[in-house]
Residue, then its C-alpha position, 0 to 999 in steps of 0.5 A: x726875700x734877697x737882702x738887697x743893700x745899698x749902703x755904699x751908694x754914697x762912696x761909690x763911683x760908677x763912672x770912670x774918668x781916668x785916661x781912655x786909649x788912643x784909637x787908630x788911625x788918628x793925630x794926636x798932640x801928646x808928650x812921652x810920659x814914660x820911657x825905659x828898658x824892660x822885659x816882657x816874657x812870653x808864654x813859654x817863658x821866653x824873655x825879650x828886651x823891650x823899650x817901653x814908650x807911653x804916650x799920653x795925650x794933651x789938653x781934650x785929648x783924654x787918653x794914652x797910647x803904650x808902645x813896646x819897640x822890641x829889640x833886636x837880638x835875633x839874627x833875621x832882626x838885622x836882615x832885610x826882607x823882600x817880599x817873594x810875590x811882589x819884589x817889595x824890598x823891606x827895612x831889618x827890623x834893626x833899621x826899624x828901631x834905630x829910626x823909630x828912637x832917633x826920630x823920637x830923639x830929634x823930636x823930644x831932644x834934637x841936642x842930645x840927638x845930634x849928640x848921638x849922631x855926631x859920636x855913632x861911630x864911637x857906639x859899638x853896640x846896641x845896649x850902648x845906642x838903647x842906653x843912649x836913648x833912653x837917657x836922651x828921651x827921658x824926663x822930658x815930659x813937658x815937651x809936647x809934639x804930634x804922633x800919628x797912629x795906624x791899626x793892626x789887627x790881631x784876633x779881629x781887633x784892631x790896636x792902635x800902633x806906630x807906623x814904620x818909621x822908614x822904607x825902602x825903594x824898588x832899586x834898593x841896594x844893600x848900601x842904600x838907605x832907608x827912607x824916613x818915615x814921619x810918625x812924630x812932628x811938632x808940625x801936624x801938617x808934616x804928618x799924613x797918611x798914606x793911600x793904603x793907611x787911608x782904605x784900612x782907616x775906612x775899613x776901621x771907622x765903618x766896621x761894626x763896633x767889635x768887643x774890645x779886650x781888657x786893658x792889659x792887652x792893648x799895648x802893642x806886643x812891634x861888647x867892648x867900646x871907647x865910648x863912655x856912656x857917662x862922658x856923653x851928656x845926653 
């Protein structure tokens, strides 16, 4: 007969209570519980520079939201894209990530962001503008404003993830600017979500419920200067 033992019933808990992940295709009212630089390597050893966001949720809502907003080293990163079938013209991924950041920034910090945006002809790199940021969007955990999030699909599973942060039009010149995109807001009715955002949150919500993966796999995997850094109080 199998020597069952149960002695640690008393000090075990079954259930989990901790945060949960924020599903796709939802509003939720959150603060930026953490922000920094780091490096995520790949399988072949490769390493990319990354600023590591986590959102987390506030009140009811019992969960977090982790983003990795690549930084851009390649030189495709600054290049705009257009696609060959439909002429859709795209923003570089270094628009991307200039927009997601500083509307994270006007949001979070709108002093340190107008600071930001009054000396941008003095930062002269892009560790200058990420160190930036970073300083500006930090502990600011007590500031509380609404972030909406999509889906994308990888391995049939689909991940929450921010949207675009900005577009281009059809006549887009390479002078032109991107167009912003809300993603965060103080206001929720400032957020919305597209037509196309609408069919693939349909598609989501009516799936059959799809195995979901281990919880290290949920976060999103999208020179000289005269400017002092230290001069800049952000």
């Amino acid at each position: 007969m199998k020597n069952f033992n149960f002695s640690n019933l008393g000090d075990t808990s079954f259930t989990n209570n901790g945060p949960q992940y924020l599903r796709p295709y939802d509003i939720y009212e959150v603060t930026l519980n953490k922000v920094e630089q780091s490096i995520l390597k790949g399988k072949d050893g490769t390493e990319y520079p990354v600023v590591s966001l986590e959102f987390k949720g506030c009140g009811d809502i019992n969960g977090v939201y982790s983003h990795n907003l690549f930084v851009p080293t390649r030189d495709s990163d600054f290049e705009r894209r257009v696609n060959e079938t439909n002429g859709s013209k795209y923003p570089s991924a270094f628009e991307q990530y200039q927009y997601t950041l500083m509307q994270l920034a006007e949001v979070i910090n709108p002093t340190s962001a107008q600071k930001i945006k009054d000396n941008a002809s003095k930062i002269k790199s892009l560790e200058q503008f990420t160190e930036l940021i970073v300083k500006a969007l930090s502990n600011k955990s007590d500031v509380k404003f609404f972030i909406k999030l999509v889906g994308r699909v990888s391995n049939n599973v689909t991940y929450s993830t921010i949207p675009n942060a900005c577009i281009l039009t059809s006549d887009a010149t390479a002078e032109t600017r991107p167009i912003p995109l809300n993603f965060v807001s103080h206001d929720k009715t400032m957020l919305s979500f597209s037509n196309y955002e609408m069919s693939q949150m349909k598609k989501y919500k009516s799936a059959k419920p799809t195995p979901m993966p281990n919880d290290d796999e949920n976060p999103d995997i999208s020179s000289d200067s005269d400017l002092d850094i230290n001069d800049l109080d952000v």
